[in-house]
C-alpha positions in Angstrom: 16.6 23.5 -22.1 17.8 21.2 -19.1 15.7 22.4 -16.2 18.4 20.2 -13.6 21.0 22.5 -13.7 18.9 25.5 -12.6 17.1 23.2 -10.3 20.1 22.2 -8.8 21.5 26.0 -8.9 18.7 27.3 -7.1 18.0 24.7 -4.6 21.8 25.0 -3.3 21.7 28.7 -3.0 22.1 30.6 -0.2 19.1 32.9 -1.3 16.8 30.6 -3.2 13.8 32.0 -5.0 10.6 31.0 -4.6 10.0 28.1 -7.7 7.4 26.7 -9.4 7.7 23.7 -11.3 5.5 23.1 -14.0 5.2 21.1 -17.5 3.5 17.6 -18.9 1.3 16.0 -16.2 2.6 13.1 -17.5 6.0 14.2 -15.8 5.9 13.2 -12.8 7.3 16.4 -10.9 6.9 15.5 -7.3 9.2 12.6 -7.5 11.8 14.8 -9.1 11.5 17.8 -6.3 11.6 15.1 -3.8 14.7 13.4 -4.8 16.6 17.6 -4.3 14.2 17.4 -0.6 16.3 14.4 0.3 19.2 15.7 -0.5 18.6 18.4 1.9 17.7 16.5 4.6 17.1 12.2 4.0 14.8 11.9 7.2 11.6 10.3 6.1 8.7 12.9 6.9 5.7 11.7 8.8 2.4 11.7 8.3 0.6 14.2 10.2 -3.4 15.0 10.3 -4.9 18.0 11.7 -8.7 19.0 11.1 -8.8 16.0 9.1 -6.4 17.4 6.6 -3.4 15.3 6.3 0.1 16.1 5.5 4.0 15.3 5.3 6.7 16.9 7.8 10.4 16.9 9.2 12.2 19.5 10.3 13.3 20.7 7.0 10.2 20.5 4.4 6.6 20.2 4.5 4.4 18.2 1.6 0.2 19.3 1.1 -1.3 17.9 -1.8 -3.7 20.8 -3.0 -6.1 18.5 -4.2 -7.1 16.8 -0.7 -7.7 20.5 0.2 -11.7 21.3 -0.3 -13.5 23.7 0.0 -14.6 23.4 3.6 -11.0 22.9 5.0 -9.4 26.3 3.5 -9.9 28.1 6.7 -8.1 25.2 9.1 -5.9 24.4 6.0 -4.7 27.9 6.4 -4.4 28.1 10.0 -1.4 24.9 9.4 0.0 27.0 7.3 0.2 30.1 9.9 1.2 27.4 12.7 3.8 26.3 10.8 5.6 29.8 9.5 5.3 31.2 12.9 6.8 28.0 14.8 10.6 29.0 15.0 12.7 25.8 14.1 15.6 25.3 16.4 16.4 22.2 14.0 18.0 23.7 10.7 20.5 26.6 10.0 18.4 27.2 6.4 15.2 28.3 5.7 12.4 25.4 6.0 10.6 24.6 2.7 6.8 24.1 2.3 5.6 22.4 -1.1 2.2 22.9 -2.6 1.6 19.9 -4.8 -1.1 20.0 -7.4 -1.3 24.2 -7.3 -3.8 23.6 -10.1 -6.9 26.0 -10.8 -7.0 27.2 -7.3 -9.2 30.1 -7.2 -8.1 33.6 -7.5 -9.4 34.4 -3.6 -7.1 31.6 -2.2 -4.2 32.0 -4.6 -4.5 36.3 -3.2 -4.5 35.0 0.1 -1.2 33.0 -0.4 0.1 35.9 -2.1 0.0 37.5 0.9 2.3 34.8 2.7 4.6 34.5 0.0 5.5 38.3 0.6 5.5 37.9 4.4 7.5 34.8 4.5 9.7 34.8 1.9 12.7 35.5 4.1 12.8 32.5 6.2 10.5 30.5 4.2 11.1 28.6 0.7 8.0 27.9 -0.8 7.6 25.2 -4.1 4.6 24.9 -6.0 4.1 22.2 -8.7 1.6 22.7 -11.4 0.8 21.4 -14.8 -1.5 24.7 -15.8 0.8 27.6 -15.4 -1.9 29.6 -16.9 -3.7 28.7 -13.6 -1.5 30.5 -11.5 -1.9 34.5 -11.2 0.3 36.7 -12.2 1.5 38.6 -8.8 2.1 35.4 -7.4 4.2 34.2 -10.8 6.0 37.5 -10.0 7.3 36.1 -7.1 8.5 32.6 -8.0 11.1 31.5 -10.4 9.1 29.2 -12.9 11.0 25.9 -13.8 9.5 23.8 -16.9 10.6 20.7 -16.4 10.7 18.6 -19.6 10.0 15.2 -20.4 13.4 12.8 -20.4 15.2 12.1 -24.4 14.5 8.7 -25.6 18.1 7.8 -25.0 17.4 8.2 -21.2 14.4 6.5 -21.3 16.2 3.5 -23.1 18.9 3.6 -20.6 16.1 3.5 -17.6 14.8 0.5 -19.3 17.5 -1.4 -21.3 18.6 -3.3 -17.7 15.6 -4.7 -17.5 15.5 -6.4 -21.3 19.0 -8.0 -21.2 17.2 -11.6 -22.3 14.6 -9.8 -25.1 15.5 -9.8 -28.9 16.1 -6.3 -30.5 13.0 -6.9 -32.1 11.0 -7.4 -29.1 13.4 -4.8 -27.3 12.3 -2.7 -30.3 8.3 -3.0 -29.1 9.1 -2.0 -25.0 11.0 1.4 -26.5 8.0 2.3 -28.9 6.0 2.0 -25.7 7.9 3.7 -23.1 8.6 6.8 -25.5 4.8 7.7 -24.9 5.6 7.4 -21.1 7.6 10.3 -18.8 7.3 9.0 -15.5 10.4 7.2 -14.4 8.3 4.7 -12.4 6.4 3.9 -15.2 9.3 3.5 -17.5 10.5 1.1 -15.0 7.2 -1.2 -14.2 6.8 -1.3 -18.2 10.2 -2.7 -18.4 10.0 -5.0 -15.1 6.8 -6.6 -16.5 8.2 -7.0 -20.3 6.1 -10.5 -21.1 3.2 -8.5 -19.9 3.5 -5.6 -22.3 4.2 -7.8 -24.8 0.9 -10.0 -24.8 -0.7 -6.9 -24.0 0.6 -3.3 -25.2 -2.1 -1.5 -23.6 -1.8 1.7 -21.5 -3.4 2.8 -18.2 -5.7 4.8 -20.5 -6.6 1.8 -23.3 -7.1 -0.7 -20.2 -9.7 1.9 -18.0 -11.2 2.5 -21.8 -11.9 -0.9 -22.7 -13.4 -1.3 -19.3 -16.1 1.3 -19.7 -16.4 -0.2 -23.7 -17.5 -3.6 -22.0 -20.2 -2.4 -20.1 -23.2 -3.2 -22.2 -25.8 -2.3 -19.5 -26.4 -0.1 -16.5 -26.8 -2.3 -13.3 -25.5 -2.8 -10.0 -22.3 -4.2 -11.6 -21.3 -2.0 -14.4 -22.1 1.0 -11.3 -18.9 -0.5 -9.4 -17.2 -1.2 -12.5 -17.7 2.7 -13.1 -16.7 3.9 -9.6 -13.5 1.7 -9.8 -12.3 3.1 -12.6 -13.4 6.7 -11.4 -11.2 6.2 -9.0 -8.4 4.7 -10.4 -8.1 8.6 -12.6 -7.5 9.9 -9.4 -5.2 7.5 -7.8 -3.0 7.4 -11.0 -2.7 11.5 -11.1 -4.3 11.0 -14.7 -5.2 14.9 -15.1 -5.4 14.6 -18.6 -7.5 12.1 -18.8 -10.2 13.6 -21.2 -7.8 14.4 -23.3 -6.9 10.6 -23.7 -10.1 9.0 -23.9 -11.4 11.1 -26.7 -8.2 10.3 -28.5 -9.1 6.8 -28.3 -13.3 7.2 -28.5 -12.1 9.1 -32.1 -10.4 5.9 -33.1 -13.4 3.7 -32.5 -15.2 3.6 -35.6 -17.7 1.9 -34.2 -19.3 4.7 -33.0 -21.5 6.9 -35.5 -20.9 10.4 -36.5 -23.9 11.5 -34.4 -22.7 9.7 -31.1 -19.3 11.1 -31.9 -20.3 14.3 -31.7 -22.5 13.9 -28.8 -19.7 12.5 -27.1 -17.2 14.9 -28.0 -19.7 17.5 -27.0 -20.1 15.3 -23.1 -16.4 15.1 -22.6 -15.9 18.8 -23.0 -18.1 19.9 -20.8 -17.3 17.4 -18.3 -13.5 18.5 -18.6 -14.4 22.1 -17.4 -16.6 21.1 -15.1 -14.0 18.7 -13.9 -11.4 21.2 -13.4 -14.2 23.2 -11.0 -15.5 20.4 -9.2 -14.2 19.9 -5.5 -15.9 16.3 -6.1 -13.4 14.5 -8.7 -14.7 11.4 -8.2 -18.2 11.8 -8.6 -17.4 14.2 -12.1 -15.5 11.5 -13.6 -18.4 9.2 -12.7 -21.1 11.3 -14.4 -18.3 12.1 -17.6 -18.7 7.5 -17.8 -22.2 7.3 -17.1 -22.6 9.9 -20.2 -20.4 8.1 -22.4 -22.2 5.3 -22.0 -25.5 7.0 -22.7 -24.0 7.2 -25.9 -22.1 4.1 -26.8 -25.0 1.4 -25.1 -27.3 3.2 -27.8 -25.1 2.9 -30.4 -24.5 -0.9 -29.6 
């Protein structure tokens, strides 16, 4: 089902619901919501930081990323919140909107607690929460919100994102960009694939082959392959690459290099390090130890 028309729909009401938006992390969600925000109102939101918790504001919507919100800034993250809903706004004739990006596996206290302001709020306040685990979410507060899956674009879409870009390509080479931006569903992504054709050409690699073939190069533990290892740690966070795990077992699998004992040990690492992952308030330093384990594995093997 097209999820635009209901987005559309419910975003020009008079009486919106409360929405969550959910589907492939892949999908990049936020961009989509934030094309409707501008709609609304085009003033670019700035950058605010209180109790060194930062944030994006005008006088229609306002934009926290969930996962910049540890555990030690709930309490002041909450107190914005209660700043914010009680603030009248002498700016807008509709109700302001406050968008909760990256609602994912938020505990059950917290998610109770915003319950509560859902309830309270919901008359003058529009609240949007994007997830890519539904399951995550409780289900009083899934009572209160209409849920939106938002799916990933047809290939003809995805062609027509891309085809401006390949005018001066061969349908045979044309033929190798659209094999690789059908595994893609971010529209950036399509794009940049498509901007930097020779590139993908000389080297059809994704985000996930290139940060994989990093951590197959290391061959020892030392002061360099440590960097090498929080670089790329990093770079999982900065790309929004949630399913990660997922990924790079997909391609350790496909490695026959490896033998059936360090496959297993392996397989054994990265599921552990996925739930423990998803509980961490420390992403960084999980997807550290989930390389540094791998590694124990494939230097031995080498």
């Amino acid at each position: 089902m097209n999820y635009k028309p209901i987005l559309e729909k419910a975003l020009s009401s008079n009486d919106s619901p409360n929405l969550i938006l959910y589907g492939n992390s892949k999908i990049d969600k936020y961009s989509i919501i934030n094309e409707y925000l501008q709609k609304i109102d085009n003033s670019h939101p700035t950058q605010l930081n209180k109790h060194d918790i930062v944030w994006y504001s005008n006088h229609t919507y306002k934009i926290f990323n969930m996962n910049n919100i540890k555990k030690s800034k709930i309490n002041p993250f909450f107190t914005i919140i209660d700043e914010i809903l009680k603030c009248k706004n002498y700016y807008i004739k509709h109700n302001r909107i406050i968008l909760l990006n990256n609602f994912d596996n938020i505990s059950h206290l917290i998610q109770n607690k915003f319950r509560v302001i859902f309830e309270k709020y919901q008359m003058n306040t529009l609240f949007i929460l994007i997830t890519c685990r539904l399951n995550s979410i409780i289900k009083p507060v899934l009572s209160r919100f209409l849920c939106i899956r938002v799916n990933d674009l047809q290939r003809i879409e995805k062609r027509q994102i891309s085809r401006p870009f390949l005018t001066d390509l061969s349908y045979d080479k044309k033929s190798k960009i659209y094999d690789k931006i059908y595994t893609l569903s971010d529209i950036n992504m399509i794009e940049n694939y498509s901007k930097n054709k020779k590139g993908i050409l000389m080297n059809h690699k994704t985000i996930y082959q290139i940060i994989y073939d990093s951590l197959y190069n290391i061959t020892e533990i030392n002061s360099s392959s440590l960097k090498t290892i929080k670089d790329l740690s990093y770079k999982i966070e900065k790309y929004n690459l949630k399913y990660f795990h997922k990924e790079l077992l997909l391609l350790i699998i496909d490695d026959y290099t490896l033998s059936t004992n360090n496959l297993v040990n392996i397989c054994k690492c990265i599921s552990d390090c996925e739930y423990n992952y998803h509980k961490s308030f420390n992403k960084i330093l999980s997807n550290e130890n989930l390389f540094l384990s791998i590694l124990n594995e494939t230097i031995r093997n080498k």
